[in-house]
VOPA-987903 format. One record per residue (C-alpha): residue number from 1; x, y, z. Coordinates in steps of 0.001 Angstrom, whole numbers, plus 524288, in hexadecimal, padded with zeros to 5 digits. Example, Ala and Ser with C-alpha at 12.3 -4.5 7.8 and 13.67 -1.06 7.14 Angstrom:
BEGIN
<paro><num>1</num><xx>8300C</xx><yy>7EE6C</yy><zz>81E78</zz></paro>
<paro><num>2</num><xx>83566</xx><yy>7FBDC</yy><zz>81BE4</zz></paro>
***
This chain:
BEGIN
<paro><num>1</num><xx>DC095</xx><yy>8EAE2</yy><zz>14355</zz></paro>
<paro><num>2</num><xx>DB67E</xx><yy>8E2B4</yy><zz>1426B</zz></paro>
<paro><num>3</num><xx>DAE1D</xx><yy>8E7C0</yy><zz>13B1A</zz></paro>
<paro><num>4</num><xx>DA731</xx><yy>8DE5A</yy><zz>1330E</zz></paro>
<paro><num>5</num><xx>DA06A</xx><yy>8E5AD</yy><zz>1265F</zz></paro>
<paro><num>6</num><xx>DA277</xx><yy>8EBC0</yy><zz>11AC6</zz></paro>
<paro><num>7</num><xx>DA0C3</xx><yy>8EC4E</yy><zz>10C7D</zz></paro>
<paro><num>8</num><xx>DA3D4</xx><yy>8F222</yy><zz>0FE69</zz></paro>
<paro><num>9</num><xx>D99CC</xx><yy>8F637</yy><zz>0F405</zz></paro>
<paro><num>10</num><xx>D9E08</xx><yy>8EB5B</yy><zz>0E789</zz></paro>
<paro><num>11</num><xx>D934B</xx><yy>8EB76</yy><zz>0DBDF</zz></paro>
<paro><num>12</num><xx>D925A</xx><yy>8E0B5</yy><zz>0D289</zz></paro>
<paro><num>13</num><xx>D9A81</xx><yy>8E373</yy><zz>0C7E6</zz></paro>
<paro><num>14</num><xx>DA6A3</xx><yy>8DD86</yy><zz>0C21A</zz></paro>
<paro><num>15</num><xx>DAF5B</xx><yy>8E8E5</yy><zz>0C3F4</zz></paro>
<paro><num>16</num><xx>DAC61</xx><yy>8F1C5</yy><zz>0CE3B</zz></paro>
<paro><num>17</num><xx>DAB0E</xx><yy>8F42F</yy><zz>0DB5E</zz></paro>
<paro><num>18</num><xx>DA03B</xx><yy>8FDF4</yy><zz>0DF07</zz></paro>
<paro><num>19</num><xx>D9F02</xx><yy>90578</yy><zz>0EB44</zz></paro>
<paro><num>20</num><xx>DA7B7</xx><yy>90775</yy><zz>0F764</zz></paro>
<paro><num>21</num><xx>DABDF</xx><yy>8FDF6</yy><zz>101F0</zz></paro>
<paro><num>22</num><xx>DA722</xx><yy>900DB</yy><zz>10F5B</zz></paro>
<paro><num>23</num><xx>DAC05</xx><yy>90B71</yy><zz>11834</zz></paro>
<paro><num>24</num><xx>DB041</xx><yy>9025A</yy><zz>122F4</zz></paro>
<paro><num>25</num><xx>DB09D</xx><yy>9043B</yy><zz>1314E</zz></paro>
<paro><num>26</num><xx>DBF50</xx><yy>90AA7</yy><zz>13009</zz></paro>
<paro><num>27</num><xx>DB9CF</xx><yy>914D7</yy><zz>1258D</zz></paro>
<paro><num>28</num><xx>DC162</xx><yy>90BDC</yy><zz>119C1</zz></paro>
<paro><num>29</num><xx>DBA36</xx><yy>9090C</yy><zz>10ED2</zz></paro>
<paro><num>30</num><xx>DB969</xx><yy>8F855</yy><zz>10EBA</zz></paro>
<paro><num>31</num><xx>DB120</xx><yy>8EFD5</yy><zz>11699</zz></paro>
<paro><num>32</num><xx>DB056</xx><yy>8EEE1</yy><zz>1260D</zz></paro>
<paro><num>33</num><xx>DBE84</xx><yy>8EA36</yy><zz>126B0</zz></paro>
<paro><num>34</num><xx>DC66B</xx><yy>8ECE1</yy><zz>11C45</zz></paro>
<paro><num>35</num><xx>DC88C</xx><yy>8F6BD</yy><zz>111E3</zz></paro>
<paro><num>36</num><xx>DC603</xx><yy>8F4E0</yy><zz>104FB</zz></paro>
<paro><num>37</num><xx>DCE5E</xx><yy>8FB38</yy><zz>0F9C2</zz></paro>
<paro><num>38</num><xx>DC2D5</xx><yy>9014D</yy><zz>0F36B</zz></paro>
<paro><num>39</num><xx>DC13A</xx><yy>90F6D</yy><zz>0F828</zz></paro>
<paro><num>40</num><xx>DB36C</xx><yy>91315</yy><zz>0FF0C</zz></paro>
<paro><num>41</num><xx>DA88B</xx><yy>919E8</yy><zz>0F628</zz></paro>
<paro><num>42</num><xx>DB004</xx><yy>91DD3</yy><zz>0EA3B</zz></paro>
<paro><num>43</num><xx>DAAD5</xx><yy>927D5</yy><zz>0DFC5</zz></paro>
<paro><num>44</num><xx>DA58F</xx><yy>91DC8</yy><zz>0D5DA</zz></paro>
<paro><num>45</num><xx>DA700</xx><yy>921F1</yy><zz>0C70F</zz></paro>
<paro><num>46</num><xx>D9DC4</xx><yy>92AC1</yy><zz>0C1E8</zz></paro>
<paro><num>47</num><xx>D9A74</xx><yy>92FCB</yy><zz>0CF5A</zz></paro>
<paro><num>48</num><xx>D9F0E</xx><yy>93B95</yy><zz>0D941</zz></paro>
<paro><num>49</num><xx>DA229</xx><yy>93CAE</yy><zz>0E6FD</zz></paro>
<paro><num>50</num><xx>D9C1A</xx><yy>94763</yy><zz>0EF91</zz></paro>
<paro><num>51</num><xx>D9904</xx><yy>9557A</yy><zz>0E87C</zz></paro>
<paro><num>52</num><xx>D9FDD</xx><yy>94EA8</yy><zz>0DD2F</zz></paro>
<paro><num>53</num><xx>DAB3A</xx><yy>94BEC</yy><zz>0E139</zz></paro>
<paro><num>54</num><xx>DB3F6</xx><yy>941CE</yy><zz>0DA10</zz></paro>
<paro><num>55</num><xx>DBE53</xx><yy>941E5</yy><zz>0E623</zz></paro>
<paro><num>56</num><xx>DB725</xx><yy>93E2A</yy><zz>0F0A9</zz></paro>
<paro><num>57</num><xx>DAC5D</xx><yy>9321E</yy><zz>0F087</zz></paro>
<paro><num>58</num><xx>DA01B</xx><yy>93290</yy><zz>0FA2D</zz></paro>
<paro><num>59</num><xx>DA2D0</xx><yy>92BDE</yy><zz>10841</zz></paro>
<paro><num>60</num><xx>D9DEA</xx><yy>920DC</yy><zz>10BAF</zz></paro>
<paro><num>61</num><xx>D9C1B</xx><yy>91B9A</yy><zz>11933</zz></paro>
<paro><num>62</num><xx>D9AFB</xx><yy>90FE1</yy><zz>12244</zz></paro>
<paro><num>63</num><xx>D94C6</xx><yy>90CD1</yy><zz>12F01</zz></paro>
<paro><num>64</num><xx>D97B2</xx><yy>9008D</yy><zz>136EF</zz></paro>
<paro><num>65</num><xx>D9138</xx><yy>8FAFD</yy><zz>14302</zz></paro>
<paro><num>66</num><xx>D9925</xx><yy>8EE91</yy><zz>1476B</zz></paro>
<paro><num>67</num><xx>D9676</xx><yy>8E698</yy><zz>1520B</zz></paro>
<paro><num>68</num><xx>D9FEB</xx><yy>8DC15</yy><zz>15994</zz></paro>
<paro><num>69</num><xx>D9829</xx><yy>8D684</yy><zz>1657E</zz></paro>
<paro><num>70</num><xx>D9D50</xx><yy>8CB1F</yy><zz>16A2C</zz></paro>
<paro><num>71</num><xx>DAB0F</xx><yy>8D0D0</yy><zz>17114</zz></paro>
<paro><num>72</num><xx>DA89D</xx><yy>8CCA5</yy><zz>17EFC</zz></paro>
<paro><num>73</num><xx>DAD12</xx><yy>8D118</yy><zz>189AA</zz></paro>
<paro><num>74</num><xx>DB067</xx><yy>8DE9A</yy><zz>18232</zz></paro>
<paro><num>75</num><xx>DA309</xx><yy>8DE6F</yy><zz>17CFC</zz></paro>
<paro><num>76</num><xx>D9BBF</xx><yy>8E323</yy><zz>171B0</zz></paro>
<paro><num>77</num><xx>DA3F6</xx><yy>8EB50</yy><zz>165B9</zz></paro>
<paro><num>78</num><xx>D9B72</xx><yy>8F27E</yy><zz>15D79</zz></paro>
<paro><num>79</num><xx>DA262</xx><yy>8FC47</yy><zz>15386</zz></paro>
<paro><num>80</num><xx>D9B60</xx><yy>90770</yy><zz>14B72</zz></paro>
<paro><num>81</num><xx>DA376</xx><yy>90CA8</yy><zz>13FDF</zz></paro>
<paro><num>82</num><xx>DA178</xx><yy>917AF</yy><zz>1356A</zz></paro>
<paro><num>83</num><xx>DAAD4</xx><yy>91AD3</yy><zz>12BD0</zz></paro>
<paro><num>84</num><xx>DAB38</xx><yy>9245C</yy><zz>11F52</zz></paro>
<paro><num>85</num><xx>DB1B5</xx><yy>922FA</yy><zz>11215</zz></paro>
<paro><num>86</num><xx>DB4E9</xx><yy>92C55</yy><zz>107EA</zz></paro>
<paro><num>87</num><xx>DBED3</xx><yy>92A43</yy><zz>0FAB3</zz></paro>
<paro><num>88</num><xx>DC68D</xx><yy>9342C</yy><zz>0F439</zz></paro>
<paro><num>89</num><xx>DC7E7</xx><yy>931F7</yy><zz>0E458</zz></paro>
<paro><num>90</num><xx>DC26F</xx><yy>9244D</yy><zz>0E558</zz></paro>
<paro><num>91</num><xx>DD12D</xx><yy>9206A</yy><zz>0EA04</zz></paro>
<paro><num>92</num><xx>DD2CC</xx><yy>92721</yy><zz>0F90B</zz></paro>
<paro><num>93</num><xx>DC93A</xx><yy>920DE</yy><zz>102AB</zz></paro>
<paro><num>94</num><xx>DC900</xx><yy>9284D</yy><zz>10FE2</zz></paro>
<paro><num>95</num><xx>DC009</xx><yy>92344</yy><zz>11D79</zz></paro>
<paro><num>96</num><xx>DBC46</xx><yy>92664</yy><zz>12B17</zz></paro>
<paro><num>97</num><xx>DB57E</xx><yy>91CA2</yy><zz>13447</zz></paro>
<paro><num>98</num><xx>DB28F</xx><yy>91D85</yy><zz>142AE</zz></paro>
<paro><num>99</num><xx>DB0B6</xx><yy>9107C</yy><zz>14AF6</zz></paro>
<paro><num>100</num><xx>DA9C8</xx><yy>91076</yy><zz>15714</zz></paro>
<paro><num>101</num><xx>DACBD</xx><yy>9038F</yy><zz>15F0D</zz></paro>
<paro><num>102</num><xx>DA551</xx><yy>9007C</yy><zz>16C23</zz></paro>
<paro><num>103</num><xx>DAABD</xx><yy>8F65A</yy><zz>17264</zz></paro>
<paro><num>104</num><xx>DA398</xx><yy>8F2F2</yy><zz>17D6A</zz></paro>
<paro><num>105</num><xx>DA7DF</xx><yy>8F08D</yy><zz>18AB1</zz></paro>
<paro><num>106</num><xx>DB2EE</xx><yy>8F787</yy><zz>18502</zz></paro>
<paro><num>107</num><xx>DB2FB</xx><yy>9056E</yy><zz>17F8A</zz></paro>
<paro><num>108</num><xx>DB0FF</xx><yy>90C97</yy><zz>172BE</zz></paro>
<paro><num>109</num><xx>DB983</xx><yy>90E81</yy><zz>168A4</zz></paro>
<paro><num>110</num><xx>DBA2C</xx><yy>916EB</yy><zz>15CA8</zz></paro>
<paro><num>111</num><xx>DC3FB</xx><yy>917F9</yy><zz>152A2</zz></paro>
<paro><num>112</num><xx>DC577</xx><yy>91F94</yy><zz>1462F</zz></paro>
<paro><num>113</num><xx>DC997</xx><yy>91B37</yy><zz>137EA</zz></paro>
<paro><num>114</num><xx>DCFCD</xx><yy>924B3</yy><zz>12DF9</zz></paro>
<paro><num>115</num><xx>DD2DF</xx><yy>91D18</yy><zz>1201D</zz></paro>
<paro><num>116</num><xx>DD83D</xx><yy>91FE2</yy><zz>11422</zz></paro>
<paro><num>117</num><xx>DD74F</xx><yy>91439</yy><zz>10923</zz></paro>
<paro><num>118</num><xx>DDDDE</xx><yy>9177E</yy><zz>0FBD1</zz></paro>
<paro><num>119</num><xx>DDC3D</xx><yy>90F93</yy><zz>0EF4F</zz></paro>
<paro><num>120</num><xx>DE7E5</xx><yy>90CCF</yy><zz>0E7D9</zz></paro>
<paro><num>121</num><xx>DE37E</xx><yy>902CC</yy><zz>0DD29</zz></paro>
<paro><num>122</num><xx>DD55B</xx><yy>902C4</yy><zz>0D990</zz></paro>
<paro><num>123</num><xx>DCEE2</xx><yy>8F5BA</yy><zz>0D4B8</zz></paro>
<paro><num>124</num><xx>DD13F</xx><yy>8F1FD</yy><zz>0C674</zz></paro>
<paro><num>125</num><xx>DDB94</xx><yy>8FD40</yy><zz>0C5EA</zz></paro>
<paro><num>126</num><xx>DE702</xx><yy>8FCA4</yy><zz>0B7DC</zz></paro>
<paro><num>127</num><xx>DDE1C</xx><yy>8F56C</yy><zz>0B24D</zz></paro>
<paro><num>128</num><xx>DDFFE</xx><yy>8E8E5</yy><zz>0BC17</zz></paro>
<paro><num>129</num><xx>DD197</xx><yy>8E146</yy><zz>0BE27</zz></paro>
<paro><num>130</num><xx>DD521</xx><yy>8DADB</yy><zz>0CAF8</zz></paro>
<paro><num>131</num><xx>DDE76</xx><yy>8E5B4</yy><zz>0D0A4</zz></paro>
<paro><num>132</num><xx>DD755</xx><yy>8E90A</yy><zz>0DEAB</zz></paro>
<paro><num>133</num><xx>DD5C5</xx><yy>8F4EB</yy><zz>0E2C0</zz></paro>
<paro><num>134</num><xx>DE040</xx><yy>8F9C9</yy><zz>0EDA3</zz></paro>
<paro><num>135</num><xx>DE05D</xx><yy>902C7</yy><zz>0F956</zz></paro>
<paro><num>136</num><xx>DE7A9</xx><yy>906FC</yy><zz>103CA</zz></paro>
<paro><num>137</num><xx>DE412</xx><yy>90DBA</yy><zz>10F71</zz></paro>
<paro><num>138</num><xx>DE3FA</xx><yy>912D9</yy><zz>11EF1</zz></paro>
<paro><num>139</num><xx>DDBBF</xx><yy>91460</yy><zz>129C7</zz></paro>
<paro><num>140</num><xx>DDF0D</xx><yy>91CA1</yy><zz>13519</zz></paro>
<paro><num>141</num><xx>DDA6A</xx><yy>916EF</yy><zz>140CE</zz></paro>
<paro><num>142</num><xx>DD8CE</xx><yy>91DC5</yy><zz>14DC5</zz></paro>
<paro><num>143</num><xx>DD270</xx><yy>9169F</yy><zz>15C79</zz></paro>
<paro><num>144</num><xx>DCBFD</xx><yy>91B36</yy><zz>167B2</zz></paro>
<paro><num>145</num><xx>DCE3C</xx><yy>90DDE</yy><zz>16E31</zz></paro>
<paro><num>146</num><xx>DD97A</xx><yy>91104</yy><zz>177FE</zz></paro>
<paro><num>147</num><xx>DE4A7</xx><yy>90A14</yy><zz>170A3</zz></paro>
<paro><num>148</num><xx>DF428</xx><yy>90C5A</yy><zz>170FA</zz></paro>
<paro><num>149</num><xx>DF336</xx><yy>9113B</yy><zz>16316</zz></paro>
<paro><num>150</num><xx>DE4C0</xx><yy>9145C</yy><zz>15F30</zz></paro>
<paro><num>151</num><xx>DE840</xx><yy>919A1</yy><zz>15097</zz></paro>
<paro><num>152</num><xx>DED9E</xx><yy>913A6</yy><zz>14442</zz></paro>
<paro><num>153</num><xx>DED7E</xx><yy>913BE</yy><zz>135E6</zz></paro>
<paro><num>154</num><xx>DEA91</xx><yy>904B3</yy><zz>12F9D</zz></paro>
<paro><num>155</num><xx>DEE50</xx><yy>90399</yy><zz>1207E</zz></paro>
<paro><num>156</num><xx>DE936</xx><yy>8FA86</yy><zz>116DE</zz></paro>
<paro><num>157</num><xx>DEAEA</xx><yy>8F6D4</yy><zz>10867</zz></paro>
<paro><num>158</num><xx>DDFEE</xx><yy>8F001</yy><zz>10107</zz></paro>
<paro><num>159</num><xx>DDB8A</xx><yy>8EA86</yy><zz>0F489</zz></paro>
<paro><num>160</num><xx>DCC66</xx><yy>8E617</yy><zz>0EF45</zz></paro>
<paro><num>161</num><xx>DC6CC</xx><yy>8E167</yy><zz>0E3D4</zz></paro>
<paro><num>162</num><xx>DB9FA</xx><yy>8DF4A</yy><zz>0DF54</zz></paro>
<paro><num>163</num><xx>DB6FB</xx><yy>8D3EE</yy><zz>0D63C</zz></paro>
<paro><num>164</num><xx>DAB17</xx><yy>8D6F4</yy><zz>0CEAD</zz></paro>
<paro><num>165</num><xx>DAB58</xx><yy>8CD03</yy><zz>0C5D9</zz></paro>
<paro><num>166</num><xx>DA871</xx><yy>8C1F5</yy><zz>0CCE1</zz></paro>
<paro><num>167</num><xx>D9B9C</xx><yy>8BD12</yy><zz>0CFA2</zz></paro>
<paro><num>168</num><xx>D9A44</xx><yy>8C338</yy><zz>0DBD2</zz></paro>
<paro><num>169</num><xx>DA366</xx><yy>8CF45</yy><zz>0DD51</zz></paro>
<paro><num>170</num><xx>DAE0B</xx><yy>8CDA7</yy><zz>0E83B</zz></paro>
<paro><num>171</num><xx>DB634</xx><yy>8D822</yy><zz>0ECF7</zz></paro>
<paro><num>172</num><xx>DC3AE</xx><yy>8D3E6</yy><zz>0F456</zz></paro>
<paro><num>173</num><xx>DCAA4</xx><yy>8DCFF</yy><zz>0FC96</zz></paro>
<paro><num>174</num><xx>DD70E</xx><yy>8D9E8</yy><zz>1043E</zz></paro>
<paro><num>175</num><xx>DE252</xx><yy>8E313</yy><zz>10BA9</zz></paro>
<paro><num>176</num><xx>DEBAF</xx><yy>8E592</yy><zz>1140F</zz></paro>
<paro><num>177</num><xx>DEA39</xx><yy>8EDAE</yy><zz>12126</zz></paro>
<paro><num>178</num><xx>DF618</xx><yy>8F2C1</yy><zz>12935</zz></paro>
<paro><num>179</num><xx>DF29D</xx><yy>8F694</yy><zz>13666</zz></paro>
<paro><num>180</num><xx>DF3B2</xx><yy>8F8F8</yy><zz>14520</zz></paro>
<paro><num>181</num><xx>DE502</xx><yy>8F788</yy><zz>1490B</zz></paro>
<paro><num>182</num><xx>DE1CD</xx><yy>8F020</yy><zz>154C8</zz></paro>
<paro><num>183</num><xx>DD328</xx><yy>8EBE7</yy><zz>1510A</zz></paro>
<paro><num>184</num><xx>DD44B</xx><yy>8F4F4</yy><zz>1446F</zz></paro>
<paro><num>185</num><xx>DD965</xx><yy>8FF7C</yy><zz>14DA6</zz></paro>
<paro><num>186</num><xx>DCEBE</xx><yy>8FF5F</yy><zz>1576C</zz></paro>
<paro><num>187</num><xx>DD58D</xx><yy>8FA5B</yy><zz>16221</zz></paro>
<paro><num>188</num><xx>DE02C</xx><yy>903EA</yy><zz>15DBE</zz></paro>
<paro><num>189</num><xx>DF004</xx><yy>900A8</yy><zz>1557E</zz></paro>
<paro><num>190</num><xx>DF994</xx><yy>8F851</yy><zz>158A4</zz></paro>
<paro><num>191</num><xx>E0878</xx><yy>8FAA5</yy><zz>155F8</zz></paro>
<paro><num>192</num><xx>E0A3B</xx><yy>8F1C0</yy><zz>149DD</zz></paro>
<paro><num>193</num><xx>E02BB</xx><yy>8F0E9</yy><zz>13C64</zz></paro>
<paro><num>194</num><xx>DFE99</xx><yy>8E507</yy><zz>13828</zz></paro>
<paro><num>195</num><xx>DFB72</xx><yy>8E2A1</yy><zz>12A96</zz></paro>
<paro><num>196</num><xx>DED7C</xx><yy>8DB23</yy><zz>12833</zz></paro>
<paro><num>197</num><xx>DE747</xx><yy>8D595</yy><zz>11BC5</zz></paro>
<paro><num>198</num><xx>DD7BA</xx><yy>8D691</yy><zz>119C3</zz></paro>
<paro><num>199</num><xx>DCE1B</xx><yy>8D35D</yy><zz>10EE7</zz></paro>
<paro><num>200</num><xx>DC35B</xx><yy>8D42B</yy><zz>10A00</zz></paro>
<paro><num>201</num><xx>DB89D</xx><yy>8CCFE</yy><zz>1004F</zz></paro>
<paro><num>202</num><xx>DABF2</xx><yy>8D27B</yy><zz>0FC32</zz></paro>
<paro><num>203</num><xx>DA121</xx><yy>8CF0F</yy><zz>0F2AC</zz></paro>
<paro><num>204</num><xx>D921C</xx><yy>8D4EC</yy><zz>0F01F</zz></paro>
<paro><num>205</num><xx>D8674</xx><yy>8CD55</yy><zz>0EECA</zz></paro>
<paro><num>206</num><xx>D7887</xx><yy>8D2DA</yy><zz>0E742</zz></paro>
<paro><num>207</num><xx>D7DD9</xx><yy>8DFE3</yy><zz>0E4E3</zz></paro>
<paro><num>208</num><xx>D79CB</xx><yy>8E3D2</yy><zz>0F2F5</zz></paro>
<paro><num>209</num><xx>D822C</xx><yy>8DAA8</yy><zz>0FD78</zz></paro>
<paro><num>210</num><xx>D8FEC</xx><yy>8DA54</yy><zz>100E8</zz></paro>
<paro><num>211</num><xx>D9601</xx><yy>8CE86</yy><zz>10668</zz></paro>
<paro><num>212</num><xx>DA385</xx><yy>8CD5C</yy><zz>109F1</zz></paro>
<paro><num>213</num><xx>DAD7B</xx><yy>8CAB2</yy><zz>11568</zz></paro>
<paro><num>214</num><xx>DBAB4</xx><yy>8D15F</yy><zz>11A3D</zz></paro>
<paro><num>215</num><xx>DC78F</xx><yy>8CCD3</yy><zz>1222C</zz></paro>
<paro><num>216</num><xx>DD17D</xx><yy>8D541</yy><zz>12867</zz></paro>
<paro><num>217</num><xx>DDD31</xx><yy>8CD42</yy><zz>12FE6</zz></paro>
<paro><num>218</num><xx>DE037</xx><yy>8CD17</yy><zz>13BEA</zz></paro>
<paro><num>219</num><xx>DEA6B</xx><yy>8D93E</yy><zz>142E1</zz></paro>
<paro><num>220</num><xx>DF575</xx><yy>8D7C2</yy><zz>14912</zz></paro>
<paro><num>221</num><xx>DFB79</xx><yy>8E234</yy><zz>15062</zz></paro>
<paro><num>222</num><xx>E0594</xx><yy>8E69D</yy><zz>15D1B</zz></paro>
<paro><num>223</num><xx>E01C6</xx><yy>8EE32</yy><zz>167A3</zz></paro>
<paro><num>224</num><xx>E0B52</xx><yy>8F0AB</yy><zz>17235</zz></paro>
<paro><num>225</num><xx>E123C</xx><yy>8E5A4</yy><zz>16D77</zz></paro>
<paro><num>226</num><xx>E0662</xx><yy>8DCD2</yy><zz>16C7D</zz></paro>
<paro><num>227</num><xx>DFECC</xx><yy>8D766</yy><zz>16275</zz></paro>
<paro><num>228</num><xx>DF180</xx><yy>8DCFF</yy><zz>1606D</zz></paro>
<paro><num>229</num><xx>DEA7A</xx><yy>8D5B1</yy><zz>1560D</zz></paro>
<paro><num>230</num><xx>DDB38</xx><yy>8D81A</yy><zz>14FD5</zz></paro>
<paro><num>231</num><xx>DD6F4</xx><yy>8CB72</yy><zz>14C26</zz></paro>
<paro><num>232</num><xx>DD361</xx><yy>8C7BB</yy><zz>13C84</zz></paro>
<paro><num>233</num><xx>DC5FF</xx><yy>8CBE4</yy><zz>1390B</zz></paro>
<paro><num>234</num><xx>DBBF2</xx><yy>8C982</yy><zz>12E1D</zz></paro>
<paro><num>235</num><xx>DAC90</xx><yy>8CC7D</yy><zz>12ADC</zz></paro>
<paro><num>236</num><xx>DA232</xx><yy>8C9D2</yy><zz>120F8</zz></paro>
<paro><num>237</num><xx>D9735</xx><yy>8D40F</yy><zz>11C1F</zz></paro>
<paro><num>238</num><xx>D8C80</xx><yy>8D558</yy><zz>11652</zz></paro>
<paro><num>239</num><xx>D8894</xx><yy>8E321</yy><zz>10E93</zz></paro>
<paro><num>240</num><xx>D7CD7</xx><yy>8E855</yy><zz>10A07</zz></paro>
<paro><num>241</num><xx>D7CBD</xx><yy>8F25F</yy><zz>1000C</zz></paro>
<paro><num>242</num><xx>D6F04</xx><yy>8F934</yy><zz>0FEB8</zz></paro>
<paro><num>243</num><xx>D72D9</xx><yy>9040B</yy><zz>0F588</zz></paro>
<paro><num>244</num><xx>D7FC8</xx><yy>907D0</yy><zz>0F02B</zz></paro>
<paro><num>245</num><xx>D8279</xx><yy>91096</yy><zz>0FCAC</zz></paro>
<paro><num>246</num><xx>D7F88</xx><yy>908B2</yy><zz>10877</zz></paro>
<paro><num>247</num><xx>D8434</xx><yy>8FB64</yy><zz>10C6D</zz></paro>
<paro><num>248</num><xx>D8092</xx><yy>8F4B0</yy><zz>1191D</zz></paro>
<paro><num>249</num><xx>D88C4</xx><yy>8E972</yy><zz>11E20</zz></paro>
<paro><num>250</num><xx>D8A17</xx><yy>8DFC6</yy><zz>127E7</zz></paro>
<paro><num>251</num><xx>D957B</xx><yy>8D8F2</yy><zz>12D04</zz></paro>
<paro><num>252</num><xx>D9A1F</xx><yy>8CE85</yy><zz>13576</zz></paro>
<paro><num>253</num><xx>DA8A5</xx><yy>8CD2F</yy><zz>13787</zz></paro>
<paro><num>254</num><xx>DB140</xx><yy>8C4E3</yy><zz>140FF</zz></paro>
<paro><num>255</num><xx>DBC68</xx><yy>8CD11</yy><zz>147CB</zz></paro>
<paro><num>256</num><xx>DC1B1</xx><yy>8BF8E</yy><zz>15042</zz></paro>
<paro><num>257</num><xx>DBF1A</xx><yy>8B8F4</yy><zz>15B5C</zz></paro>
<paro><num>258</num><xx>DBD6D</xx><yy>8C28E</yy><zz>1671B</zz></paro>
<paro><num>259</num><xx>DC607</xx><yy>8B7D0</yy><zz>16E5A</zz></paro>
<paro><num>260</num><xx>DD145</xx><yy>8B70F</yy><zz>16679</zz></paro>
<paro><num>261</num><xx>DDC9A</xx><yy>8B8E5</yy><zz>16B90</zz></paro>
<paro><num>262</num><xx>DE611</xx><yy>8C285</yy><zz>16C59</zz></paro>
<paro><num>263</num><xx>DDFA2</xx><yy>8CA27</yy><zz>16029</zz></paro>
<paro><num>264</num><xx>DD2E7</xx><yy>8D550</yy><zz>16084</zz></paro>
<paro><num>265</num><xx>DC76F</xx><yy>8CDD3</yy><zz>15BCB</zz></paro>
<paro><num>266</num><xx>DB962</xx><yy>8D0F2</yy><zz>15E0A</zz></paro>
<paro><num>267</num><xx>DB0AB</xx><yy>8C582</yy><zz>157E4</zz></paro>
<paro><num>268</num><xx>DA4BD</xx><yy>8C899</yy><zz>14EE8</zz></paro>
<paro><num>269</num><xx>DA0D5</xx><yy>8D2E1</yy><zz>14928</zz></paro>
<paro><num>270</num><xx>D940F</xx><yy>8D885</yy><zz>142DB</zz></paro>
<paro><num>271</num><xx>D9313</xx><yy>8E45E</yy><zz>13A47</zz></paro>
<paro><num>272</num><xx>D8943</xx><yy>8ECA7</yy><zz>134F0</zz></paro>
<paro><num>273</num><xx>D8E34</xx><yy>8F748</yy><zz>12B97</zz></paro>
<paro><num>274</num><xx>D868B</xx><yy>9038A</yy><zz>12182</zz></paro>
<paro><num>275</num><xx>D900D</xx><yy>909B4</yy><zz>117D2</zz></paro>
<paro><num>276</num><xx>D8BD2</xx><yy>915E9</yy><zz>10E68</zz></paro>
<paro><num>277</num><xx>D90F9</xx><yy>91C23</yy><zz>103FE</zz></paro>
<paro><num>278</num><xx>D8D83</xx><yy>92AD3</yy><zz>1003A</zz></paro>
***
C-alpha cells in the first residue's frame, strides 16, 4: 500500500532504543510500510501498565490520512486508516486496523487487518552488542473489494538494530514478507506466495525530528493462471515529536509509474499521519 509515513520513537543514547514504533496503517507496530521487530508501547522498567498491570502495556494508536491524486482516468485515491496496538509481557504484540479506500470513479473499499508480531531475540540479548532484535509475525487480512479470494494471512520475519553510538543514531531494519496480497491485499489474494525483501533506515535529528526512508519490493503473484504483480515501492518522512506521546508525520512515497505495464502502480503519494500512545 502506499502509504508513505511512519516513524519510531529513538532517544539519544548509546544503548537504547526508547519508545514504540508506529502503529501502521495494517495495525503492525513499524512504520507506514513495514514492520519493525520492536513490539509497540512496551512497559518500560520501573513503570506499570493499566491498573498496574505488568502483563499488559497501554495501547497506542495511529491515524493515517493518505492521499494519491494523480490516477487518471480512475481518478482520485484517498485512504483513511486507524489502527490499535496492545503487547502482552513486553514480548506478544497484537493489532487491529481498519482502511477505508475511496477510489473515485470507482467504488469504496474497506478491508480489515488482524496481527500478531512475536519477538524472539531482543537487541543485545547473551550478552551479544550487535545481535538485532528478531520477530516474527501475521496479519490476517480480509477485502470488501469483490475479488476471487478476498482473505489471507501474509507472514513476515524481521530483524532491527539501533546504533546509538554513532554520531547520529541510525536504526536499520530489514525482513522478509511471504504473501498473496494483490496491492497488500486490497485488491484481494492471488494463488501463489511470493516471498519479498524490505528495509528500512532511520536516524533522529535535535531530539525532536525523525528522518528516515523505507523500501518494500516489488510482488509477484498468479491469478487464474496469470501474473498479478504490485509494483516496488519506497517513501521518505519526516516526524515531529512534540512530547513523548504524540508524533506527527508527513510522508511522500512513490508506489510506480501509473503507466507501467502489466504491474498495479499508482504514482505519488502524500501522507499526513498522528500516532499516540496512552
Amino acid at each position: 500500500m502506499f502509504f508513505g509515513v511512519f516513524l519510531l520513537v529513538l532517544v539519544l543514547s548509546s544503548e537504547v532504543w526508547a519508545g514504540p514504533p508506529l502503529t501502521n496503517a495494517e495495525g503492525v507496530g513499524g512504520c507506514a510500510l513495514n514492520p519493525f521487530a520492536y513490539v509497540a508501547n512496551p512497559i518500560k522498567e520501573g513503570e506499570t501498565g493499566p491498573f498496574g498491570s505488568n502483563v499488559v502495556g497501554y495501547p497506542q494508536i495511529g491515524l493515517w490520512k493518505i492521499g494519491l491524486y494523480d490516477n487518471k482516468p480512475v481518478g482520485r485515491i484517498d485512504w483513511f486508516t486507524i489502527g490499535v496496538n496492545l503487547t502482552f509481557f513486553n514480548r506478544l504484540e497484537v493489532g487491529y486496523s481498519h482502511e477505508y479506500v475511496d477510489i473515485e470513479n470507482v467504488k469504496n473499499i474497506g478491508k480489515d487487518n488482524l496481527t500478531a508480531k512475536l519477538n524472539l531475540i531482543r537487541e543485545g540479548d547473551f550478552g551479544i552488542k550487535l545481535l538485532p532484535a528478531i520477530s516474527v509475525g501475521a496479519i490476517y487480512k480480509t477485502t470488501s473489494f469483490d475479488a476471487d479470494d478476498d482473505s489471507d494471512v501474509d507472514y513476515y520475519v524481521v530483524a532491527t538494530k539501533m546504533f546509538g553510538d554513532l554520531p547520529v543514531p541510525v536504526m536499520l531494519n530489514a525482513g522478509l514478507l511471504f504473501t498473496k496480497g494483490i496491492v497488500r491485499g486490497v485488491l484481494g489474494f492471488g494463488d501463489d506466495r511470493d516471498t519479498v525483501f524490505f528495509g528500512n533506515i532511520e536516524t533522529v535529528l535535535f531530539k525532536k525530528f525523525i528522518v528516515g526512508w523505507e523500501y518494500e519490493a516489488k510482488v509477484d503473484t498468479e491469478l487464474d493462471g496469470q501474473d498479478v504483480r504490485t509494483h516496488a515501492m519506497w517513501e521518505a518522512h519526516v516526524a515531529y515529536m512534540p512530547t513523548s506521546d504524540l508524533m506527527l508525520v508527513v510522508s511522500y512515497a512513490y508506489t510506480g509509474d501509473k503507466d507501467h505495464d502489466g504491474e498495479y502502480a499508482f504514482g505519488n503519494a502524500y501522507v499526513l499521519s498522528l500516532q499516540y500512545t496512552f
